[in-house]
C-alpha positions as CSV (number, residue, x, y, z in Angstrom):
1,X,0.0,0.0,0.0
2,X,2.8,2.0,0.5
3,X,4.4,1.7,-2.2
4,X,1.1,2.4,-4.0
5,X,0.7,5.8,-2.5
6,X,4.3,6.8,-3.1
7,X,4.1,5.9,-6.8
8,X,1.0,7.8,-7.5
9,X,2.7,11.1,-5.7
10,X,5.7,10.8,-7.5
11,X,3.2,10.7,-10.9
12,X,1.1,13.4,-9.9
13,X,4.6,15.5,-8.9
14,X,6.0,14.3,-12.3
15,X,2.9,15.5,-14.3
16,X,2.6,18.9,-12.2
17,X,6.1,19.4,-13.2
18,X,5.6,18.7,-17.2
19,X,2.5,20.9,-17.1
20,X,3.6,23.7,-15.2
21,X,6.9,23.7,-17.8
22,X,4.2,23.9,-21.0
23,X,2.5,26.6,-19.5
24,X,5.9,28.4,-18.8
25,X,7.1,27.9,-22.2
26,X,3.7,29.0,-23.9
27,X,4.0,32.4,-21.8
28,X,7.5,33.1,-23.1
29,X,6.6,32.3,-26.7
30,X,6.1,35.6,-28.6
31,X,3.5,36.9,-31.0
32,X,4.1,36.3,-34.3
33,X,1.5,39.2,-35.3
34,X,2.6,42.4,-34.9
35,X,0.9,45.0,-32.4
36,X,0.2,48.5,-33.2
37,X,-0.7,50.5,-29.8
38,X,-2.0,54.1,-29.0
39,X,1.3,54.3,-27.8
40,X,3.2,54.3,-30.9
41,X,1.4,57.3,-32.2
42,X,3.2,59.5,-29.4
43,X,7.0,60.5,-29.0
44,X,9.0,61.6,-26.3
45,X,11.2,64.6,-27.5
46,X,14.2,66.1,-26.3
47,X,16.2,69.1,-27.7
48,X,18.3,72.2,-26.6
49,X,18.1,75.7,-27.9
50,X,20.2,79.0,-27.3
51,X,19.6,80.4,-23.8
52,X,15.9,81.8,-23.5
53,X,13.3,82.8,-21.5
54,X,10.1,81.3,-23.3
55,X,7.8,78.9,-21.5
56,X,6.9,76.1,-24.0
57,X,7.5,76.1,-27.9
58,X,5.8,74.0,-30.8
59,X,7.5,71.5,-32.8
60,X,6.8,69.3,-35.6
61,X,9.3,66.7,-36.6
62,X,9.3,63.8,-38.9
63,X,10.9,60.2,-37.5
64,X,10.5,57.0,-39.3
65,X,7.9,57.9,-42.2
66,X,5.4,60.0,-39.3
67,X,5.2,63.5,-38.8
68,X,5.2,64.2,-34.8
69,X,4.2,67.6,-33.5
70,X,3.5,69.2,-30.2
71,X,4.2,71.5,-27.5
72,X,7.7,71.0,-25.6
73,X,8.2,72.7,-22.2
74,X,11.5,74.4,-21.1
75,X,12.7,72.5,-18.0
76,X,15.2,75.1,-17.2
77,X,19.5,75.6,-18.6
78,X,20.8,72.4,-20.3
79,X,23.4,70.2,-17.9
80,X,26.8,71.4,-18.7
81,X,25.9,74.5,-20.9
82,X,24.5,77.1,-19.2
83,X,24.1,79.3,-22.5
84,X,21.5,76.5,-23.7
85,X,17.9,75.8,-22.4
86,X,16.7,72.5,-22.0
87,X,12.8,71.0,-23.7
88,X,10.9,68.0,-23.5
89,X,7.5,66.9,-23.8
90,X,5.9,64.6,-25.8
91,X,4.4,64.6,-29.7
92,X,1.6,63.1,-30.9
93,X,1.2,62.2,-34.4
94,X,-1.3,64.1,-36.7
95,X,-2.3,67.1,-38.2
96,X,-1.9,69.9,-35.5
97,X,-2.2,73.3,-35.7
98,X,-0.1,75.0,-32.7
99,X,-3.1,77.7,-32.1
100,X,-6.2,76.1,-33.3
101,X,-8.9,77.8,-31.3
102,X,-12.0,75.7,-30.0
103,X,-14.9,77.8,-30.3
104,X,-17.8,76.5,-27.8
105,X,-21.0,75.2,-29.8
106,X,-24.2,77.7,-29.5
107,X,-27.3,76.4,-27.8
Protein backbone atom coordinates (compact mmCIF):
# COMPACT_ATOMS: atom_id res chain seq x y z
CA UNK A 1 0.00 0.00 0.00
CA UNK A 2 2.85 2.01 0.53
CA UNK A 3 4.44 1.74 -2.21
CA UNK A 4 1.13 2.44 -3.96
CA UNK A 5 0.66 5.81 -2.51
CA UNK A 6 4.35 6.79 -3.13
CA UNK A 7 4.09 5.86 -6.76
CA UNK A 8 0.98 7.82 -7.50
CA UNK A 9 2.75 11.12 -5.74
CA UNK A 10 5.67 10.76 -7.45
CA UNK A 11 3.25 10.67 -10.90
CA UNK A 12 1.13 13.41 -9.95
CA UNK A 13 4.62 15.46 -8.94
CA UNK A 14 6.05 14.26 -12.25
CA UNK A 15 2.90 15.51 -14.30
CA UNK A 16 2.59 18.87 -12.22
CA UNK A 17 6.06 19.37 -13.21
CA UNK A 18 5.63 18.72 -17.16
CA UNK A 19 2.52 20.87 -17.07
CA UNK A 20 3.57 23.70 -15.19
CA UNK A 21 6.86 23.66 -17.75
CA UNK A 22 4.17 23.88 -21.04
CA UNK A 23 2.53 26.62 -19.45
CA UNK A 24 5.87 28.44 -18.77
CA UNK A 25 7.09 27.94 -22.24
CA UNK A 26 3.72 28.97 -23.86
CA UNK A 27 4.05 32.37 -21.82
CA UNK A 28 7.53 33.07 -23.11
CA UNK A 29 6.63 32.33 -26.72
CA UNK A 30 6.11 35.56 -28.58
CA UNK A 31 3.46 36.93 -31.01
CA UNK A 32 4.08 36.27 -34.28
CA UNK A 33 1.48 39.17 -35.31
CA UNK A 34 2.64 42.36 -34.91
CA UNK A 35 0.92 44.95 -32.39
CA UNK A 36 0.19 48.46 -33.24
CA UNK A 37 -0.71 50.48 -29.75
CA UNK A 38 -1.96 54.11 -29.01
CA UNK A 39 1.32 54.27 -27.83
CA UNK A 40 3.17 54.28 -30.92
CA UNK A 41 1.36 57.29 -32.25
CA UNK A 42 3.21 59.52 -29.39
CA UNK A 43 7.04 60.45 -29.04
CA UNK A 44 9.02 61.61 -26.33
CA UNK A 45 11.23 64.60 -27.53
CA UNK A 46 14.16 66.11 -26.30
CA UNK A 47 16.25 69.06 -27.67
CA UNK A 48 18.32 72.16 -26.59
CA UNK A 49 18.11 75.74 -27.94
CA UNK A 50 20.23 78.99 -27.29
CA UNK A 51 19.60 80.44 -23.82
CA UNK A 52 15.85 81.78 -23.49
CA UNK A 53 13.33 82.78 -21.49
CA UNK A 54 10.11 81.29 -23.30
CA UNK A 55 7.76 78.88 -21.50
CA UNK A 56 6.89 76.09 -24.02
CA UNK A 57 7.53 76.11 -27.95
CA UNK A 58 5.79 74.04 -30.76
CA UNK A 59 7.50 71.53 -32.76
CA UNK A 60 6.77 69.34 -35.59
CA UNK A 61 9.34 66.66 -36.55
CA UNK A 62 9.28 63.83 -38.93
CA UNK A 63 10.86 60.16 -37.47
CA UNK A 64 10.45 56.98 -39.33
CA UNK A 65 7.89 57.94 -42.21
CA UNK A 66 5.41 60.02 -39.34
CA UNK A 67 5.20 63.49 -38.77
CA UNK A 68 5.18 64.23 -34.79
CA UNK A 69 4.24 67.62 -33.46
CA UNK A 70 3.52 69.22 -30.24
CA UNK A 71 4.16 71.51 -27.54
CA UNK A 72 7.70 71.04 -25.56
CA UNK A 73 8.22 72.74 -22.24
CA UNK A 74 11.50 74.45 -21.12
CA UNK A 75 12.73 72.55 -17.99
CA UNK A 76 15.15 75.13 -17.25
CA UNK A 77 19.45 75.60 -18.58
CA UNK A 78 20.81 72.41 -20.30
CA UNK A 79 23.40 70.18 -17.87
CA UNK A 80 26.84 71.44 -18.66
CA UNK A 81 25.87 74.47 -20.93
CA UNK A 82 24.47 77.10 -19.20
CA UNK A 83 24.07 79.34 -22.51
CA UNK A 84 21.51 76.53 -23.70
CA UNK A 85 17.86 75.81 -22.39
CA UNK A 86 16.71 72.47 -21.96
CA UNK A 87 12.78 71.02 -23.73
CA UNK A 88 10.90 68.00 -23.47
CA UNK A 89 7.50 66.93 -23.82
CA UNK A 90 5.90 64.57 -25.78
CA UNK A 91 4.41 64.58 -29.75
CA UNK A 92 1.58 63.11 -30.93
CA UNK A 93 1.18 62.18 -34.45
CA UNK A 94 -1.30 64.10 -36.73
CA UNK A 95 -2.29 67.08 -38.22
CA UNK A 96 -1.93 69.95 -35.45
CA UNK A 97 -2.16 73.30 -35.72
CA UNK A 98 -0.06 75.02 -32.66
CA UNK A 99 -3.09 77.71 -32.15
CA UNK A 100 -6.20 76.08 -33.33
CA UNK A 101 -8.90 77.85 -31.27
CA UNK A 102 -12.03 75.74 -30.04
CA UNK A 103 -14.90 77.83 -30.27
CA UNK A 104 -17.75 76.54 -27.77
CA UNK A 105 -20.96 75.21 -29.76
CA UNK A 106 -24.15 77.70 -29.53
CA UNK A 107 -27.33 76.44 -27.79
Amino acid sequence: MNKFKMLSLSLVAAMSFGVSANFSSVQAAESLVPEVSVASDKLEYSTTVPRTSTTSMWVSVAHNGKIYSGYIYNRGLAYGDTNKSYFTGTLRVGPYAPNAIVEPEEL
